[in-house]
C-alpha positions as CSV (number, residue, x, y, z in Angstrom):
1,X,61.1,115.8,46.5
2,X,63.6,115.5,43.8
3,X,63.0,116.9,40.3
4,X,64.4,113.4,38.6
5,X,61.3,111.6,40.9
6,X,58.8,114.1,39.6
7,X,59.4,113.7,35.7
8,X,60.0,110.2,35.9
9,X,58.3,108.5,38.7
10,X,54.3,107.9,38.0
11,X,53.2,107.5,41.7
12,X,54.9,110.9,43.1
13,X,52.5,113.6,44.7
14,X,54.6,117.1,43.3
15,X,54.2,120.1,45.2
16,X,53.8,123.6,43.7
17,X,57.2,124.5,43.4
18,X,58.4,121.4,42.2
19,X,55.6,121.5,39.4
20,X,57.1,124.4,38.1
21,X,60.4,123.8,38.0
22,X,59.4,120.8,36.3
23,X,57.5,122.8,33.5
24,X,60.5,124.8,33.1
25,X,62.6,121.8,32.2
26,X,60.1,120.5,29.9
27,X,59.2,123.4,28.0
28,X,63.1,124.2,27.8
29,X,63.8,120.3,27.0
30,X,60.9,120.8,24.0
31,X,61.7,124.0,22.4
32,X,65.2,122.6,21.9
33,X,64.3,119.5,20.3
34,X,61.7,121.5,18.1
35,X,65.1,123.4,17.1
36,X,67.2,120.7,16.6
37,X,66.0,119.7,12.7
38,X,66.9,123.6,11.7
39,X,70.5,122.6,12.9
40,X,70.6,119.8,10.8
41,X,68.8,120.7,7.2
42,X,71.2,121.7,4.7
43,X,71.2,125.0,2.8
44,X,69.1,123.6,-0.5
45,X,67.2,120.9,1.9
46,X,66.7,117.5,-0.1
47,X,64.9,114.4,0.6
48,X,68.1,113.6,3.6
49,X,67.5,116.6,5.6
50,X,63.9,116.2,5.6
51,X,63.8,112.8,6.5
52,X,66.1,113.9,9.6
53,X,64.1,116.4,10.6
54,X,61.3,114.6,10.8
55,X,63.2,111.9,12.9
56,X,64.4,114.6,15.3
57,X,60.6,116.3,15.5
58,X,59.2,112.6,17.0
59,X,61.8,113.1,19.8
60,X,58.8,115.1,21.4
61,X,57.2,112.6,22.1
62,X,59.5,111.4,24.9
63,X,58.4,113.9,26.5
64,X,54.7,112.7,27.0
65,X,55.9,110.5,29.8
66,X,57.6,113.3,31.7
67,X,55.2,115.4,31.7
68,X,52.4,112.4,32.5
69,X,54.0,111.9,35.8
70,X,54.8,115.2,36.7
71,X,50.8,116.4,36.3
72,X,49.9,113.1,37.6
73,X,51.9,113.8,40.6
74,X,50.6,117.4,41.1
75,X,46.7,116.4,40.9
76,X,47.8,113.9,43.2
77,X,48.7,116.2,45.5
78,X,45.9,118.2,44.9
79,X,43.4,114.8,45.7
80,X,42.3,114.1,42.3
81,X,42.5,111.5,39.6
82,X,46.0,111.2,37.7
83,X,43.5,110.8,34.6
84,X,42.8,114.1,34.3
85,X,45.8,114.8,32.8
86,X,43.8,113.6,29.6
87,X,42.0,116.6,30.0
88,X,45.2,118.5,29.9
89,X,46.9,116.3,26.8
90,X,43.8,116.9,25.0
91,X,43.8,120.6,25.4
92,X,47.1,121.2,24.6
93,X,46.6,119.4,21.4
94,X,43.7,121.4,20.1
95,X,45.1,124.7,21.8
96,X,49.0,124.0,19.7
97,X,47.2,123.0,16.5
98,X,44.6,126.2,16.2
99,X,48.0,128.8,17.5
100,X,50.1,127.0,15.0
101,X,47.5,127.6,12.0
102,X,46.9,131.3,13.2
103,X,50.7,131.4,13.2
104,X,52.0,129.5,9.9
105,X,49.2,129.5,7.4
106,X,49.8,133.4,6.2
107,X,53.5,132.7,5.9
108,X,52.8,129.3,4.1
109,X,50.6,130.7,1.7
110,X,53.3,133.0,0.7
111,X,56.1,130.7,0.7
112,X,54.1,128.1,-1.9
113,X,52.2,130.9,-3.9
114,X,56.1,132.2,-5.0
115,X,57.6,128.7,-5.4
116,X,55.1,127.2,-7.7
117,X,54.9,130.6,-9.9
118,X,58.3,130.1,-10.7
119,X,58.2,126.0,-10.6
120,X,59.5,124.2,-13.6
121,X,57.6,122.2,-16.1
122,X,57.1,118.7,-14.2
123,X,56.8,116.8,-17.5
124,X,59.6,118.4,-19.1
125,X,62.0,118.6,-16.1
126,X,60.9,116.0,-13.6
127,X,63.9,116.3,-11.5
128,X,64.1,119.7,-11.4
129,X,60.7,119.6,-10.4
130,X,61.5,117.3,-7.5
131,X,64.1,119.5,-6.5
132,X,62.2,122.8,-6.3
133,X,59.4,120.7,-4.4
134,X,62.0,119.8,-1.8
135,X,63.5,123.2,-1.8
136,X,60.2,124.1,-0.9
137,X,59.4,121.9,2.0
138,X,62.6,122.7,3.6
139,X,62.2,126.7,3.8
140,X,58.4,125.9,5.0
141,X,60.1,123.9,7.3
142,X,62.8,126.6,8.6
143,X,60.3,129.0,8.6
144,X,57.6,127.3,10.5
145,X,59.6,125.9,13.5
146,X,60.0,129.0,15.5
147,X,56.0,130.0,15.2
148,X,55.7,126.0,16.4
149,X,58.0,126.6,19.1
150,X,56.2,129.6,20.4
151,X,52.4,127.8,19.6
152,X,54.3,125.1,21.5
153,X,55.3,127.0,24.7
154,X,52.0,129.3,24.8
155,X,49.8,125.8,24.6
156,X,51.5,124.1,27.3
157,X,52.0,127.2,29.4
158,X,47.6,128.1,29.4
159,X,47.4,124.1,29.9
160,X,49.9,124.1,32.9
161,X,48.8,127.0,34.8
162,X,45.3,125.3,36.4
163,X,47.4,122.5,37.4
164,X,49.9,124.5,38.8
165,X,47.3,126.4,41.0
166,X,45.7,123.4,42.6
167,X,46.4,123.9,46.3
168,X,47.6,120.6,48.1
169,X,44.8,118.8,49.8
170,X,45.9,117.0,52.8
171,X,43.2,115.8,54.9
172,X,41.1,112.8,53.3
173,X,43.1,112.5,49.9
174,X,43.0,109.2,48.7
175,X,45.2,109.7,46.4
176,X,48.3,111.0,48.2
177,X,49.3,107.9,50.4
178,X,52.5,109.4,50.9
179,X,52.1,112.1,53.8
């Protein structure tokens, strides 16, 4: 089986080692798009390189498809329902989101607690006010995407691992019409 038919094709049965080859690819794929806005975003940051970062952060979710077939193929394999994957998706949602609090909210605190001590006067300075907002956004921002990518890569590693265990069922699997 082909790596290409395994991301991309939704009725493939994936086979252990193919599974992980795949997750390789994928998590590889994700941390560098997770990376990508920090290349972009400008020293001071400003409403234009937060506004591309947050174009560049939704590429991620090309990658729900991907990984859709290639966990759809492996329960295949295994002789259980695509839809489990759900299971999986939901998992890795709660799993990334409690890691990436654990991981950013310290750091957070501290980088807003020392910004808005030294934040100018809104009414009297309404742009410079603006601008230290934005300043502040964009070091939250380069600060909290390498905790996301490793909340990111610990999430969808714990989430992969039962998948990637199922052993192949090949007698009376109704859902691997292939072999």
């Amino acid at each position: 089986m082909s790596i290409m038919n395994a991301l991309f094709g939704p009725d493939q049965v994936t086979d252990q080692k193919t599974f992980w080859t795949g997750v390789g690819i994928l998590l590889g794929l994700g941390a560098v798009i997770t990376y990508l806005p920090l290349l972009f975003m400008g020293e001071g940051g400003g409403i234009s390189s937060m506004m591309t970062g947050g174009a560049l952060g939704m590429l991620l979710y090309l990658l729900i498809y991907p990984w859709f077939c290639l966990i759809g193929g492996r329960l295949r394999d295994a002789g259980h329902s695509p839809w489990y994957y759900l299971l999986g998706f939901f998992g890795y949602t709660i799993i990334s989101g409690v890691l990436g609090l654990m991981l950013m909210a310290p750091e957070m605190a501290g980088v807003m607690e020392g910004m808005l001590e030294n934040m100018p006067d809104p009414e009297a300075e309404p742009s410079a006010a603006m601008d230290q907002m934005m300043d502040m956004q964009a070091e939250m921002m380069r600060k909290s995407i390498p905790k996301q990518i490793i909340a990111g890569l610990i999430a969808s590693i714990l989430v992969a691992i039962p998948y990637g265990l199922l052993k192949p069922k090949t007698e009376g699997n109704r859902y691997n019409s292939i072999t």
